[in-house]
N, C-alpha and C positions, 0 to 999 in steps of 0.2 A: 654239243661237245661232251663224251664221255670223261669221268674223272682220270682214263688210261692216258686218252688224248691229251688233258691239263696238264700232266706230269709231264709228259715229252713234251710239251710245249713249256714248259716251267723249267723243264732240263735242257734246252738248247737256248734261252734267254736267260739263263740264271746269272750270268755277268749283268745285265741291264738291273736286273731287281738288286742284285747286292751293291751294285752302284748307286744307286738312288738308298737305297737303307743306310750305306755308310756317309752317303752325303746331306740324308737328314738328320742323321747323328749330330756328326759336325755342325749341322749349322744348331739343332738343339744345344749343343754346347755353348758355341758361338753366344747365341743370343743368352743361355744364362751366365756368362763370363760376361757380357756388357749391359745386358740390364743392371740397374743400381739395387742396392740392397735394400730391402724395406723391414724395418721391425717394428713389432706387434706388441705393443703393451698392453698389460688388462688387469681391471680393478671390478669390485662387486658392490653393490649395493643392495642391504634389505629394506623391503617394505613389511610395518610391520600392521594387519589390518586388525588384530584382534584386539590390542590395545584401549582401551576407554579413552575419550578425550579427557587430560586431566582437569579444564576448566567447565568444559561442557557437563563430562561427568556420565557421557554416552557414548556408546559404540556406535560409528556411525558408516563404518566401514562393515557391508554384513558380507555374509559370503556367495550371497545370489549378483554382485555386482563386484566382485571382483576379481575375474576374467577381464571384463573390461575395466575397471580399476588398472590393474598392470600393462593393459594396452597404452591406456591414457599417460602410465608414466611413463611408459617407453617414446613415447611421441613428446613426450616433454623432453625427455633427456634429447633427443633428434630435433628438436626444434628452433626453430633464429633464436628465442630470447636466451637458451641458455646457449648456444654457440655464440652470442653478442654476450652475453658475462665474461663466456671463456677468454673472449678477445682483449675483454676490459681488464679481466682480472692478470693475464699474460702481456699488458700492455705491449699485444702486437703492432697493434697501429701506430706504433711509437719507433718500430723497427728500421733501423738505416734503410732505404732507399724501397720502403714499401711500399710508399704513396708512388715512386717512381711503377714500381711495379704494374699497381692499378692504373694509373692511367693508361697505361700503355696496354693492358689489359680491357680495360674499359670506354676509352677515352674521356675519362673524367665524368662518365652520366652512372648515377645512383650515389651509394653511397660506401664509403673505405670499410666502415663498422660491415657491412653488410654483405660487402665482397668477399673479406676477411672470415667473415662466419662461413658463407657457400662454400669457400676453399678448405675451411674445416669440417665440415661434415662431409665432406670426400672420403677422409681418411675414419671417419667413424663408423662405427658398428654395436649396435644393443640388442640386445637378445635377453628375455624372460629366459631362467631357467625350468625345465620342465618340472610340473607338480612342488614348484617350491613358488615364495617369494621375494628370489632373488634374480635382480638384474646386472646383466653381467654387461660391462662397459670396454670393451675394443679399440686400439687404435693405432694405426699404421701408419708410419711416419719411416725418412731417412735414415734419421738419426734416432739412436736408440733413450739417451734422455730425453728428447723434446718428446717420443712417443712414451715414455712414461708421467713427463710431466703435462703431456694434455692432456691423454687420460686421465689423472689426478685433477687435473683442473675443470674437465666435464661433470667428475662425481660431485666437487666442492659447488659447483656452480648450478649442478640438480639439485643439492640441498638448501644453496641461496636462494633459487627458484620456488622450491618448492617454502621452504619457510614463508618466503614474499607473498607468495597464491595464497597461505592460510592468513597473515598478517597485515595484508593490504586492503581485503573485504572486510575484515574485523575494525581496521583503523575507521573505513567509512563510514562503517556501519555505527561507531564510537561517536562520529562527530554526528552523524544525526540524533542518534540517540541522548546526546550531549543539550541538543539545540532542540527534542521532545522535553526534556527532563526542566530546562527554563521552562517553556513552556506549560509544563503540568508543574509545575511549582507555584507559577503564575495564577492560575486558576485555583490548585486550593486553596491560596493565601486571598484571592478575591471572594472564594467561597465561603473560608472563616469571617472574611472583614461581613460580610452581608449575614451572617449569623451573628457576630457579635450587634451591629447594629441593632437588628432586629429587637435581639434581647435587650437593648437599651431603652429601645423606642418602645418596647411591648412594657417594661422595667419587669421582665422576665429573670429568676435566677433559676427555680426550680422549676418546671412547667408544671410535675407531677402532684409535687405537693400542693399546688397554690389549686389547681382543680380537685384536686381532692377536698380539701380543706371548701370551695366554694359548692362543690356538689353537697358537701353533708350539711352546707347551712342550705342550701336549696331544700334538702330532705326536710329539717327541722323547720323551716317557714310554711313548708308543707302543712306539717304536720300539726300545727299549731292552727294552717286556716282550718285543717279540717275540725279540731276540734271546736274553735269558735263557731264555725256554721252550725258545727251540732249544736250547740248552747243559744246561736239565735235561732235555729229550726223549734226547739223549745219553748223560748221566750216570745213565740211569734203564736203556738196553739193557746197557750196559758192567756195571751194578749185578747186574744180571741174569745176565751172562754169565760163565764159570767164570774165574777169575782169571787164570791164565797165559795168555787167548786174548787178551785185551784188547788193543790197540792201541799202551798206554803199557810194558806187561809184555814184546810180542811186539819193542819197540822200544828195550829199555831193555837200554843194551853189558854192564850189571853184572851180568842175570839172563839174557843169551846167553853168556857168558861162566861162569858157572857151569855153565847146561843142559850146555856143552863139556865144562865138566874133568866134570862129574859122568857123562858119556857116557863121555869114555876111561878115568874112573877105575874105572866101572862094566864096562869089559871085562877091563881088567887084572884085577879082582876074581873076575872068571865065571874067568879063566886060573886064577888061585891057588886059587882053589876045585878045580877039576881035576886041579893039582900037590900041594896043599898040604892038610895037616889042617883041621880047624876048629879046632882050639886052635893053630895055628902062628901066634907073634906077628906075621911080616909080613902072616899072611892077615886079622888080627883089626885089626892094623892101617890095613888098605885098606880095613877096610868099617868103621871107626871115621869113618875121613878122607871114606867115601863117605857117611855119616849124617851130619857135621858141614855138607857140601856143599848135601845136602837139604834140609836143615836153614833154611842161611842164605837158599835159593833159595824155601823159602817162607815164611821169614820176609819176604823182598822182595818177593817176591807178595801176603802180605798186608798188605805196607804198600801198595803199590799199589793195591789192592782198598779199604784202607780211606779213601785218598788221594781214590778213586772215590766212597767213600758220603759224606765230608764234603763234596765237590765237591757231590754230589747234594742233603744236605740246605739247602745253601749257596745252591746255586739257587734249592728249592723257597720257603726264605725270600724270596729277593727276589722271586723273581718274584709271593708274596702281598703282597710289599710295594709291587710297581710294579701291581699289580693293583687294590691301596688303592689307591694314587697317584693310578691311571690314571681313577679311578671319580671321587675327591675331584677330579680336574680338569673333567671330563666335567662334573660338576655344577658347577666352577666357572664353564666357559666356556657351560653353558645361564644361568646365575643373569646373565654379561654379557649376551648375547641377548637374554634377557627383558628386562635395565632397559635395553639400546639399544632396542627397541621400543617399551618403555613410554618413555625417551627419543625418539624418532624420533615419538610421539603427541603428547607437549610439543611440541616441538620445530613439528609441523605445524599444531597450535594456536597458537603466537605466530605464524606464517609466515599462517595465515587472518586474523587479528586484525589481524596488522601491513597487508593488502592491503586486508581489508572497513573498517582505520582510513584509509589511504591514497585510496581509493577516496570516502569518505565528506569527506575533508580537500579532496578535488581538487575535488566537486562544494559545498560549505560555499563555497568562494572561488569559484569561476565564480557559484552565486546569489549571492554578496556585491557580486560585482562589477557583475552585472545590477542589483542592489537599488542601487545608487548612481552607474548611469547616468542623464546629464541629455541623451542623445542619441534620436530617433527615427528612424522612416524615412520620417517628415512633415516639409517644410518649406515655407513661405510664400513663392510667386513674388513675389505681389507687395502693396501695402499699398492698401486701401480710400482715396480720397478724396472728400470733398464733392461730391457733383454741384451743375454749374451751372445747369440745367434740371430741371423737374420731368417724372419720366415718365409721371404721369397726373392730372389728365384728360390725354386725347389730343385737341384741339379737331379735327383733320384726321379722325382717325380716327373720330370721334363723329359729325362733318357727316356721313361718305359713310354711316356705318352710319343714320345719320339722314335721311339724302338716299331711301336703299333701301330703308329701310321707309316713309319718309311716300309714298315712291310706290308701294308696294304697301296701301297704308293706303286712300290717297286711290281708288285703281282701286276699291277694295274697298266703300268708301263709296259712289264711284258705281251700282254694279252694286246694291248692298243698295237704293240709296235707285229705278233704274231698276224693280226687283222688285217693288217696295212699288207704285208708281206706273205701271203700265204703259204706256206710249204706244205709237203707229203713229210708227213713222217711215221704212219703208220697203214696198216691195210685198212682200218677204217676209216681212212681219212679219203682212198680211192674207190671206196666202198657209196662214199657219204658223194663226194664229190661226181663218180662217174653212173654212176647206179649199173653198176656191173660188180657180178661175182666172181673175187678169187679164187683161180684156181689152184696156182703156188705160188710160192716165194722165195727167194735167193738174194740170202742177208751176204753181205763183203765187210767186213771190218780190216784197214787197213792201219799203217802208222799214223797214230795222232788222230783217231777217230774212235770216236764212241760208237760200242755196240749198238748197231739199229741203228744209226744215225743216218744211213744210204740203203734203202731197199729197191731191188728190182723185183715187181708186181708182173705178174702173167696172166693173162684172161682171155674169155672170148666173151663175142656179146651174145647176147641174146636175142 
C-alpha cells in the first residue's frame, strides 16, 4: 500500500476514525471524572555521613560506603518495622471497624499490625535524591491530611528507627559489658588479696630495699672471709716454718737481743775453754749464763711459735664460721629473689587486672553512653503539608494519552474495516489488484461525492 492509497483510504473511513477518537475521549474523560482523587504529600530527610560520632569520637560513615549507606536507609524507611511504628504511632489499629476490615480481607490469618503496615506501603514512595544526601519521603493517600500526616509520620518513625538501630546494640552491648566489668573487678580484687597475702606471709614491705640491704651484707661477709683465709693462708706457712725464721721472731728486739749476748757470750766461752779447765768456776760459769740465755731465747721462740699456732687455729675457726655465715646468707638473699619473683608475678597480675578492668570500665561507659543517646545522623528538612490539589487523575495528561491512542485506534479501525471490505479507489489499486496496465481513465463527480471517489478504468490485457 502506497502512502497515495493510505490517504484515500483514510479519506473515505474518516467518519470511523473520528468516531472512535471522540469516543476515546469521552471515555478518557469518563474515567477521570470517576476515578477518586488521590494526593501526594511529600517531606525530606537528611542524612548526614560526615559527622564524627559524638560518643565514639569517629567517623565511621566514609564515603566508599555510602552509596550503599543511602540504599540501606531507603529500604529502612520501605520496610515493616518502620510501617509497624507508623501504625503504632497513628494508632490505626484502633480505627472504628478496621479489624472488621481485616478480616474480611484476610480471614483472620496473620496479623492486624502487619496487614495495616502492607496496606501502607502501597501508598509510599522514597527516593534518594541524586548527588545529595537527602531522601525524599512520598505519599499518596485520598485524603489530602491523612496523606501529609503519614508522610510526617513515616519521617518521625525513620528517625525512631533509626535512633533504636543505633541505641539497642549499644544497650546490649552495655549490659555485657556491665557483667565483664563485675567480672574483671573480681579478678583484680582476688589479684590484690593474693599480693597482699603474699607480702604478709613473706613479711614483705619493701622487696627492693630489704635485698638490697641483704646483698651488701652478703658482699661484706664476703669480704671479710676473704680476708681471714688470707690471714690463716699466712698463719698456716709461718706454722710450718722453723720458729726463729718467722717474721715476728726475726723481728722481735727481745729475741735479737739475746741471739747478741748469747753470740758474744758464746765466744768469750770458746776463749775460757782454751785458757781455762772445765771445772774452773768462771769457765762453768759462762756456760751456765750461756744455757740460761738459750734457754730464755727459746722459751721466746716458742711463745711465738705458739702465738702463731693459736693465731692459726683462731682463723681456721672464723673463717668456718664466715664460711657458715657466707652460705646462710647466699640462701638468704636467693629465698629474697625467689619471693621478689614470685612478688614481681603478683604484682604483674594486679597490673593485668587493673588494665583488662580499666580497659573493660572505659568501654561499659562509651556503650552506656551510646545506649542513652536520643541523637542521630537523620534529621528532618522539612514537614509534610496538605496538598491543595489532587495529583491524579491527571485530566491533561489522560486527554493527550487519550488523544494518541484514539488516533492510533481509529487509523487502525479504518485500515481493519478497508481490509474486510476491499474497494477500488484508485488506478493503483487496479494496477496492484488486476496486473493490467492503464490505459485511460474517466473521473464523474456527481452531487454529494467526492472527487475520485467513482473511477471508470479502461484497459486491455496483455
Amino acid at each position: 500500500m502506497t502512502f497515495h492509497q493510505f490517504l484515500l483510504m483514510l479519506r473515505a473511513r474518516y467518519q470511523v476514525a473520528v468516531l472512535i477518537f471522540l469516543l476515546t475521549m469521552l471515555a478518557a474523560v469518563t474515567v477521570s471524572l470517576l476515578l477518586p482523587k488521590k494526593y501526594t504529600a511529600e517531606t525530606a530527610v537528611l542524612v548526614d555521613m560526615r559527622s564524627p560520632d559524638p560518643v565514639a569520637g569517629s567517623n565511621v560513615m566514609q564515603g566508599v560506603i555510602a552509596p550503599s549507606y543511602m540504599a540501606t536507609q531507603v529500604d529502612i524507611i520501605g520496610g515493616d518495622r518502620v510501617a509497624r511504628q507508623v501504625v503504632k504511632s497513628l494508632k490505626l489499629d484502633q480505627a472504628p471497624g478496621i479489624r472488621e476490615k481485616w478480616q474480611e480481607a484476610t480471614d483472620g490469618r496473620g496479623e492486624l499490625d502487619a496487614w495495616l503496615a502492607g496496606s501502607l506501603q502501597q501508598g509510599l514512595d522514597v527516593r534518594p535524591a541524586r548527588e545529595s544526601n537527602v531522601i525524599n519521603i512520598t505519599y499518596k493517600a485520598n485524603d489530602p491530611e491523612a496523606a501529609a500526616e503519614i508522610a510526617n509520620a513515616f519521617a518521625q518513625a525513620y528517625l525512631d528507627t533509626t535512633l533504636t538501630l543505633k541505641t539497642e546494640p549499644a544497650r546490649l552491648y552495655a549490659e555485657w559489658f556491665d557483667e565483664q566489668t563485675k567480672t574483671s573487678r573480681a579478678k583484680l580484687e582476688d589479684a590484690q588479696a593474693r599480693l597482699s597475702d603474699f607480702q604478709q606471709k613473706a613479711g614483705i614491705v619493701s622487696s627492693d630495699e630489704r635485698v638490697d640491704y641483704e646483698t651488701t651484707k652478703l658482699a661484706e661477709i664476703s669480704s671479710q672471709l676473704t680476708t681471714v683465709q688470707g690471714e690463716t693462708t699466712d698463719s698456716h706457712s709461718k706454722r710450718n716454718s722453723r720458729g726463729d725464721t718467722v717474721a715476728e721472731a726475726m723481728q722481735s728486739p727481745l729475741i735479737n737481743g739475746l741471739k747478741t749476748d748469747i753470740a758474744r757470750l758464746e765466744a768469750k766461752v770458746q776463749e775460757t775453754r782454751v785458757r781455762l779447765g772445765a771445772n774452773h768456776p768462771e769457765r762453768q760459769s759462762q756456760e751456765s749464763e750461756l744455757a740460761s740465755l738459750r734457754s730464755r731465747l727459746a722459751s721466746e721462740v716458742g711463745r711465738i711459735s705458739s702465738s702463731i699456732e693459736t693465731t692459726y687455729r683462731v682463723g681456721k675457726d672464723r673463717e668456718r664460721e664466715l664460711q657458715g655465715a657466707l652460705a646462710a646468707q647466699k640462701e638468704r638473699v636467693m629465698q629474697l629473689n625467689k619471693q621478689r619473683d614470685e612478688l614481681s608475678v603478683y604484682r604483674r597480675d594486679v597490673e593485668s587486672a587493673q588494665k583488662a578492668y580499666e580497659t573493660v570500665t572505659q568501654s561499659a561507659s562509651q556503650t552506656r553512653l551510646q545506649s542513652l543517646s536520643n541523637q542521630t545522623n537523620a534529621v528532618r528538612l522539612n514537614t509534610a503539608t496538605p496538598p491543595t490539589a489532587p495529583s491524579s487523575p491527571k485530566m491533561l495528561m489522560n486527554l493527550l494519552i487519550a488523544a494518541f491512542g484514539g488516533t492510533l485506534l481509529g487509523i487502525a479501525c479504518a485500515l481493519l474495516l478497508e481490509l474486510v471490505n476491499r474497494r477500488v479507489r484508485s488506478a493503483e489499486d487496479l494496477v496492484q489488484m488486476l496486473d493490467l496496465p492503464v490505459l485511460a481513465s474517466i473521473t464523474s463527480a456527481g452531487p454529494g461525492r467526492l472527487p475520485g471517489s467513482h473511477r471508470l478504468t479502461l484497459g486491455r490485457s496483455t
